[in-house]
C-alpha positions as CSV (number, residue, x, y, z in Angstrom):
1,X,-4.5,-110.7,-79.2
2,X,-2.3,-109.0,-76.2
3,X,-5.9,-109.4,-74.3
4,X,-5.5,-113.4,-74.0
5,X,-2.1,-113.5,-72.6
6,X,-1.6,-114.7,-69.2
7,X,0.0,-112.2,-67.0
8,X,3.1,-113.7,-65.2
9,X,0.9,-113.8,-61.6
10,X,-1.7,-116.3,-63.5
11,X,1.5,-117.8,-64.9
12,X,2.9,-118.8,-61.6
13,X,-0.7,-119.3,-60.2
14,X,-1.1,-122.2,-63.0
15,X,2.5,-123.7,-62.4
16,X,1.4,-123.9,-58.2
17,X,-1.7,-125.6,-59.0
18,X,0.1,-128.0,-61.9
19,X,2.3,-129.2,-58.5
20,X,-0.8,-129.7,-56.2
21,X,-1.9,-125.5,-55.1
22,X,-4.9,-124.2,-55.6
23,X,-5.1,-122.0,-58.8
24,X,-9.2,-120.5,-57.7
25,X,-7.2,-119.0,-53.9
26,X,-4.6,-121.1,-52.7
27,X,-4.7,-123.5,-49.9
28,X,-4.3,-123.3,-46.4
29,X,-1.0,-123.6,-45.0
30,X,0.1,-126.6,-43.0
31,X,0.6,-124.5,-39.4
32,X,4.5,-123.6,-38.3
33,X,5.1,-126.1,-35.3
34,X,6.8,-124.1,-31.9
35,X,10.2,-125.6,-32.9
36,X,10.0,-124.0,-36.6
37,X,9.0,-121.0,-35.3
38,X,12.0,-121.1,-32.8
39,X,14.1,-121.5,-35.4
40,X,12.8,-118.9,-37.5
41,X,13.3,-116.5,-34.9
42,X,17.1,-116.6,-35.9
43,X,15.8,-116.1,-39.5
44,X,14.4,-112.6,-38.2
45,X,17.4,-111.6,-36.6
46,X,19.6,-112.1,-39.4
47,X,17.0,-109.7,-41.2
48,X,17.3,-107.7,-38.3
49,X,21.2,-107.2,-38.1
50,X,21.1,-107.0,-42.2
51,X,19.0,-103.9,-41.9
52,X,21.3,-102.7,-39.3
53,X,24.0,-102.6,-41.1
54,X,23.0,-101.2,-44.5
55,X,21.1,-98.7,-43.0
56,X,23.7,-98.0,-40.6
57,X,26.5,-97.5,-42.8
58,X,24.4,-95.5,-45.2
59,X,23.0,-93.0,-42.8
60,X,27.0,-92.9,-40.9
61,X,25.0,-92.8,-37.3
62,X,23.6,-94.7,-34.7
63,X,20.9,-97.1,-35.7
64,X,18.8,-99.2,-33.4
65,X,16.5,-102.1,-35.3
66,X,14.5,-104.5,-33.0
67,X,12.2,-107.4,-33.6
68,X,9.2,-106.0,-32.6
69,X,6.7,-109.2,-33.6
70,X,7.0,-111.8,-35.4
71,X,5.0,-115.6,-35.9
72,X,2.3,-116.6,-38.4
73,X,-0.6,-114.5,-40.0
74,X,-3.3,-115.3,-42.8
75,X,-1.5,-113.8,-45.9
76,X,-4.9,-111.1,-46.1
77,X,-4.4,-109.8,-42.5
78,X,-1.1,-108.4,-43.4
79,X,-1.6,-105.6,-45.5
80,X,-5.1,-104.8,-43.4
81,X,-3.3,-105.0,-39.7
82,X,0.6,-104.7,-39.7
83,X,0.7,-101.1,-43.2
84,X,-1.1,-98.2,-43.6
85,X,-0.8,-96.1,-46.6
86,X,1.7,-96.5,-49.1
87,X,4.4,-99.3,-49.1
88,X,7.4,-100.7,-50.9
89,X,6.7,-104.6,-51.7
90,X,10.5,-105.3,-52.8
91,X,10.3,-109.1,-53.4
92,X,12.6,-111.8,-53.9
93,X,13.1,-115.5,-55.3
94,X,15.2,-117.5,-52.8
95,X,17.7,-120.1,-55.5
96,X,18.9,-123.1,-53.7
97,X,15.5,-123.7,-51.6
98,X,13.2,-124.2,-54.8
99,X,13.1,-120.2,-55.8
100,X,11.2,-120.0,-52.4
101,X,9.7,-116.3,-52.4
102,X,11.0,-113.8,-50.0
103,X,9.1,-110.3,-49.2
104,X,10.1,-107.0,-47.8
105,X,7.6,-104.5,-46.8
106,X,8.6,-100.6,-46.1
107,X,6.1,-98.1,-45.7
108,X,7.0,-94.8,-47.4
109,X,8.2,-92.6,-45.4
110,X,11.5,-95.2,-44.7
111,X,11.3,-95.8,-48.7
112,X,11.8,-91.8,-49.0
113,X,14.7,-92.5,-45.9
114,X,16.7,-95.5,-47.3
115,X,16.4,-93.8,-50.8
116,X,17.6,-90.4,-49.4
117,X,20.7,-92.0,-47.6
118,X,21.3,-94.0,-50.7
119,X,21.9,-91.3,-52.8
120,X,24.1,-89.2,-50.5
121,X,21.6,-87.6,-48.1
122,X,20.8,-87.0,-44.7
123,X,17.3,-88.4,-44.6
124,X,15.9,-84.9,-44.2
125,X,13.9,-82.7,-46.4
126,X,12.4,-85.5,-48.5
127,X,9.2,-85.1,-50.9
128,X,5.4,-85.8,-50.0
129,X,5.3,-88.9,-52.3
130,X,8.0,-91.6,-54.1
131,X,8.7,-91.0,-57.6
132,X,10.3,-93.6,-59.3
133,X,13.9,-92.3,-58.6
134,X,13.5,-92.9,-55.3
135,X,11.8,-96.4,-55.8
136,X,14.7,-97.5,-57.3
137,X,16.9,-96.2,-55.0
138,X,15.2,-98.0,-52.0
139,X,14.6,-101.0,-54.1
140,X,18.5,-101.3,-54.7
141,X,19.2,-100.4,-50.8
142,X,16.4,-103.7,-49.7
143,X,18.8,-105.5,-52.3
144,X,22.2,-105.0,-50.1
145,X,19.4,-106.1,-46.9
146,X,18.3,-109.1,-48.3
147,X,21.7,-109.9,-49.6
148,X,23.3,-109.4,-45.9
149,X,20.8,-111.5,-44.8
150,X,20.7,-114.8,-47.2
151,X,24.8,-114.2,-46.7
152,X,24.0,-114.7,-43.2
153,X,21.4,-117.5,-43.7
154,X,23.8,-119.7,-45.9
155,X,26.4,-119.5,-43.2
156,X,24.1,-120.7,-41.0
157,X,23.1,-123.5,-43.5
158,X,26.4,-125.1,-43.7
159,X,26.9,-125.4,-46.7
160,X,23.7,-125.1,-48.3
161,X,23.6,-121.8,-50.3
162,X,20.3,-119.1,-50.1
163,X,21.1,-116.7,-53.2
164,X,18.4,-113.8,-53.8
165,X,17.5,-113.7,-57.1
166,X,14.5,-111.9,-59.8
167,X,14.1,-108.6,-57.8
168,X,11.3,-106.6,-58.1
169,X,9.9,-103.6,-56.3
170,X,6.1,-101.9,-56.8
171,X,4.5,-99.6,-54.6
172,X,1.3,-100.8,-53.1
173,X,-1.6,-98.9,-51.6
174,X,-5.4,-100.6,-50.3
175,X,-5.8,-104.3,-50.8
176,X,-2.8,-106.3,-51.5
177,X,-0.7,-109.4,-50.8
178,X,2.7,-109.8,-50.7
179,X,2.5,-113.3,-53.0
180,X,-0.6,-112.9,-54.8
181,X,-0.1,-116.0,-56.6
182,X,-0.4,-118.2,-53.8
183,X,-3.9,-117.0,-53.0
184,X,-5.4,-115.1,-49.9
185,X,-5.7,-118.4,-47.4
186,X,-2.5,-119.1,-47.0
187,X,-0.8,-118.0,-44.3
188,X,2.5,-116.1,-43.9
189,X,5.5,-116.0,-41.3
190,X,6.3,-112.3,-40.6
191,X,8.9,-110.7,-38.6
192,X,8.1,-107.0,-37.7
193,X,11.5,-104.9,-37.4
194,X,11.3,-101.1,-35.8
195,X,13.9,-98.9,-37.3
196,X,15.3,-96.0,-35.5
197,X,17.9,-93.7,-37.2
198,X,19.4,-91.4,-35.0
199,X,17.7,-87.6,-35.6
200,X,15.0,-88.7,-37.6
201,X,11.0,-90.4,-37.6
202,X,11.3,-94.2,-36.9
203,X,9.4,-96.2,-39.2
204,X,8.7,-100.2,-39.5
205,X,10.6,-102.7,-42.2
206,X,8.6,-106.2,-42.4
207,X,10.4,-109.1,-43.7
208,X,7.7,-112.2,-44.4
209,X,7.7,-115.7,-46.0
210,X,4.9,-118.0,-47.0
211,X,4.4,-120.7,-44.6
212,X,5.2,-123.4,-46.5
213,X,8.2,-122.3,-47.7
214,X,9.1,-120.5,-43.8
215,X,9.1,-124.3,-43.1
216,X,11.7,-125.6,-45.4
217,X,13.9,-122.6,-43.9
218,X,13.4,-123.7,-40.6
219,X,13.9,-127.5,-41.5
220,X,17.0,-126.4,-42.5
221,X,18.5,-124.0,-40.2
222,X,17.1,-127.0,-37.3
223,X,19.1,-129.9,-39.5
224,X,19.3,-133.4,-37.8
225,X,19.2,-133.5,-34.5
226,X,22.3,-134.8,-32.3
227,X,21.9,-138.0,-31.0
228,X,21.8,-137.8,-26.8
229,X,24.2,-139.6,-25.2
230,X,22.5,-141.8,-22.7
231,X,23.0,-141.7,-19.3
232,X,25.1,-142.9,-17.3
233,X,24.8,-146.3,-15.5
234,X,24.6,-145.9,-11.9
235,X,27.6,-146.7,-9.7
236,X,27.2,-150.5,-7.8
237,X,26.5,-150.0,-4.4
238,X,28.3,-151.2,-1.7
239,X,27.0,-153.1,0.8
240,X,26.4,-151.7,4.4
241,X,26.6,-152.7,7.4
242,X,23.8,-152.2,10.4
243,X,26.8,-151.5,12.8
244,X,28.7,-148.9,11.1
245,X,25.8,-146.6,11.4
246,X,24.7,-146.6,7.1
247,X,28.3,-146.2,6.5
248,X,30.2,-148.5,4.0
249,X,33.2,-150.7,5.4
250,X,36.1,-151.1,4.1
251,X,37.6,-154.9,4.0
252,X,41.4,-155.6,4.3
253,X,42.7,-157.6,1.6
254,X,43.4,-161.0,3.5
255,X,46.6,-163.2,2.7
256,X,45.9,-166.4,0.2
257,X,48.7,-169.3,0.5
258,X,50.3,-169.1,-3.1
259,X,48.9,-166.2,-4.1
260,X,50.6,-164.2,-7.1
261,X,49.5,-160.8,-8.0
262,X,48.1,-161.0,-11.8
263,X,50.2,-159.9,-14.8
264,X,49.1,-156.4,-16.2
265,X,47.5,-156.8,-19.5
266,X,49.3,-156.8,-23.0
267,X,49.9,-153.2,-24.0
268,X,48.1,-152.6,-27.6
269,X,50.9,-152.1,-30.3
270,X,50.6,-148.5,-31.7
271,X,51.4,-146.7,-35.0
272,X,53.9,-144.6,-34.9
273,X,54.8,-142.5,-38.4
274,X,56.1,-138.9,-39.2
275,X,53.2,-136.7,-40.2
276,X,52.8,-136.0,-43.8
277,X,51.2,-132.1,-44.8
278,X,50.2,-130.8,-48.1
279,X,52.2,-129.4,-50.4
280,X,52.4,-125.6,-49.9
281,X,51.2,-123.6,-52.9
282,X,52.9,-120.4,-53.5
283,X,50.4,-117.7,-53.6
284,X,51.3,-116.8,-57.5
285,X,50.1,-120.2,-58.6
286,X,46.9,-121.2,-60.4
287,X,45.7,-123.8,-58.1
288,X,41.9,-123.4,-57.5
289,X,41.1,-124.5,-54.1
290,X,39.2,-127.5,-54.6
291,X,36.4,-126.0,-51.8
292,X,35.7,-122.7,-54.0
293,X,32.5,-124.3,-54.8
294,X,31.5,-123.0,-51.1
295,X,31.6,-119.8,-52.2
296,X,31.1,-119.0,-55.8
297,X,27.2,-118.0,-55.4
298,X,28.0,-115.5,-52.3
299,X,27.4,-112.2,-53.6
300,X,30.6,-109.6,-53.8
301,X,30.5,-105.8,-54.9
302,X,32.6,-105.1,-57.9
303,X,33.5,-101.2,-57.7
304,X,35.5,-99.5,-61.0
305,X,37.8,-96.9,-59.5
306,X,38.9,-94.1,-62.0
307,X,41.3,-92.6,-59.7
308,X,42.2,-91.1,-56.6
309,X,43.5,-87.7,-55.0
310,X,44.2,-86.6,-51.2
311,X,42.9,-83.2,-50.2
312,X,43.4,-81.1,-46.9
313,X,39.7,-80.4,-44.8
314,X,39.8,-76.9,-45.8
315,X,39.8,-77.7,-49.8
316,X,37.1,-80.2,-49.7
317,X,34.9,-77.6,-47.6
318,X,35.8,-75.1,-50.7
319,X,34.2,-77.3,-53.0
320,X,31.3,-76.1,-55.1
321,X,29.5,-76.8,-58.4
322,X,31.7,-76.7,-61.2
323,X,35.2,-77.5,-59.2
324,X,37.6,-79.6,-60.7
325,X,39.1,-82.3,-58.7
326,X,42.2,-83.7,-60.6
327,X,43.1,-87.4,-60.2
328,X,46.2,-89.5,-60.0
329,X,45.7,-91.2,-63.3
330,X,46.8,-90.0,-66.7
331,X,44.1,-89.4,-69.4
332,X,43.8,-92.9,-71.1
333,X,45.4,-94.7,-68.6
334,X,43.1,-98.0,-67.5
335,X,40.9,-98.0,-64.7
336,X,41.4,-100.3,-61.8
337,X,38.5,-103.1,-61.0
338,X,38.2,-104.4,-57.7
339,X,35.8,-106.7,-56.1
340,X,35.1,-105.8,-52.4
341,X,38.0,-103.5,-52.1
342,X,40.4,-105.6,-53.4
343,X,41.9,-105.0,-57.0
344,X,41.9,-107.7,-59.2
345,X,41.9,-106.4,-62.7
346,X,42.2,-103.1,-65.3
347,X,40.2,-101.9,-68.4
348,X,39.3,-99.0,-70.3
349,X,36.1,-97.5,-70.2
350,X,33.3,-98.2,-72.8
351,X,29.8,-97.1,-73.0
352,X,26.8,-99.8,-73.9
353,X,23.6,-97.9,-74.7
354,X,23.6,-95.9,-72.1
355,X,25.1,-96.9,-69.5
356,X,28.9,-96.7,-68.5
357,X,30.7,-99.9,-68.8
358,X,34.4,-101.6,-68.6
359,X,36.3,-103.3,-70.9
360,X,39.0,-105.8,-68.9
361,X,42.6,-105.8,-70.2
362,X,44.8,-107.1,-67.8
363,X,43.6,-109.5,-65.1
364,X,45.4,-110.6,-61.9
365,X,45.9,-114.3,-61.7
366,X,43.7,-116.8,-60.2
367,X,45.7,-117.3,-57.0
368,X,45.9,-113.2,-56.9
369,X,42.3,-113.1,-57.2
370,X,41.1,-115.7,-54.8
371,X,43.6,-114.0,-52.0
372,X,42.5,-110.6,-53.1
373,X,38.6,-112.1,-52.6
374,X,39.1,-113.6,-49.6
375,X,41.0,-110.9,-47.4
């Protein structure tokens, strides 16, 4: 019976071809026009600077990421011309632009790298091969990437939101294709990124979209053009006389009998009032700003701090396993939970299954919390 259900692949391959794909290998793409591509270019540099950043404040040194190629491939080229070996496919579903999928491709050796830096190392002395640890390690470091980037991309949007959601991360050897369910003839828009961590092997990060979908992006990130002014009329020209050698005279104003010099024209009235300003709302209140629904999607990083302590150079270098590093918080006392650095609530500590948890019991209030969010 488990033999005649549909893998979720065929599943999305049968919803594509229900709204007019091709379930039997896709069909072609409609081809990026120059302008879309243009456009798209910004789309690769937001990558670009995302992977910058994460990797750069992960590895705490001097990163250099560049755009190395980017533009339109057949989906089936990609994995035979631009990977060799082993790679990350960490892929994406883009809400807010019709779960529009988004791929990253890293090869293994950065997988090993980001993975490394993500769970405290130097990037050196990694294993031959990526066990699943460091899969999910990587997997969660192309998270923060993407993230950065669709931050980025909804900025750019103005005010339409790009939210990454349904993660998933395999590795991938031979023949493959970033979006198997579309089929092998469709093609893709790919920007290559070279990444270069200071004291260690560079390695390539490829960020890629299906056409189709690479279009609506663009459409959006062009947005309706601005209407040209049109030029202006040229001035009347004077006349000229054959004597003056091309140059125009000018004429004295000759005396009229009974002539009055015209009355200037009625001035427009104009309102005058005193300004009137919102009311001012203290920062205690629970006001929502009525534009929070901006920013509600945009992803934040909620951090549970147990406690903290401050320690001279010399007693962290003296630390070795088994040291006991005591904190500034009594045994029971409840934890603080921040969101980006800012603390906007406490709990106690649970545990559900397995995993560490945190029961809130005391919250800051809503105008505490939006300040706290937004500093």
């Amino acid at each position: 019976m488990a033999d005649d259900l549909l893998s979720q692949d065929e599943i999305n391959a049968l919803l594509e071809g229900t709204l007019g794909g091709s379930i039997g290998g896709g069909e072609a793409s409609t081809p990026l026009t120059q302008p879309q591509l243009d456009s798209l270019d910004g789309m690769g540099k937001m990558f670009n600077d995302a992977v910058s950043g994460v990797v750069g404040m992960l590895a705490g040194r001097d990163v250099d990421v560049t755009v190395s190629e980017a533009g339109e491939i057949p989906q089936e080229d990609l994995a035979k011309s631009e990977t060799d070996g082993k790679n990350l496919l960490f892929s994406v579903d883009c809400d807010g632009f019709d779960n529009a999928p988004v791929a990253m491709v890293m090869p293994e050796l950065g997988v090993l790298m980001l993975a490394d830096l993500m769970m405290g190392g130097e990037g050196k002395d990694l294993p031959e091969e990526a066990n699943e640890l460091f899969v999910n390690a990587a997997q969660e470091g192309l998270s923060q990437v993407v993230g950065a980037a669709m931050t980025s991309l909804s900025g750019a949007l103005k005010g339409r939101k790009a939210m990454p959601s349904n993660p998933s991360a395999k590795m991938v050897e031979g023949e493959w294709l970033p979006f198997p369910s579309k089929g092998e003839s469709i093609s893709v828009w790919r920007a290559v990124m070279d990444v270069e961590i200071q004291g260690l092997s560079p390695f390539k990060a490829i960020v890629c979209v299906p056409s189709d979908s690479a279009a609506v992006f663009a459409d959006a990130l062009i947005g309706d053009p601005e209407p040209v002014a049109p030029p202006p009329a040229p001035p009347k020209q004077q006349a000229v006389s054959a004597s003056s050698g091309g140059q125009p005279q000018a004429r004295a104003p000759q005396p009229t009998a009974g002539y009055s010099a015209p009355s200037p024209p009625p001035q427009p009235q104009v309102d005058v009032r005193p300004a009137e300003f919102a009311p001012i709302v203290p920062s205690g209140g629970q006001q929502e700003p009525s534009n929070i629904g901006l920013i509600v999607d945009i992803p934040v990083r909620v951090t549970v701090e147990l406690g903290r302590t401050r320690k001279t150079v010399g007693e962290v270098l003296s630390f070795a396993p088994g040291s006991v590093i005591e904190l500034d918080k009594m045994a029971g006392e409840p934890v603080d939970v921040l969101v980006n650095g800012k603390l906007i609530a406490k709990g106690e500590v649970v545990v559900i299954d397995e995993n560490f948890g945190v029961r809130v019991t005391e919250i800051l209030n809503m105008g505490d919390r939006i300040n706290s969010i937004g500093s």
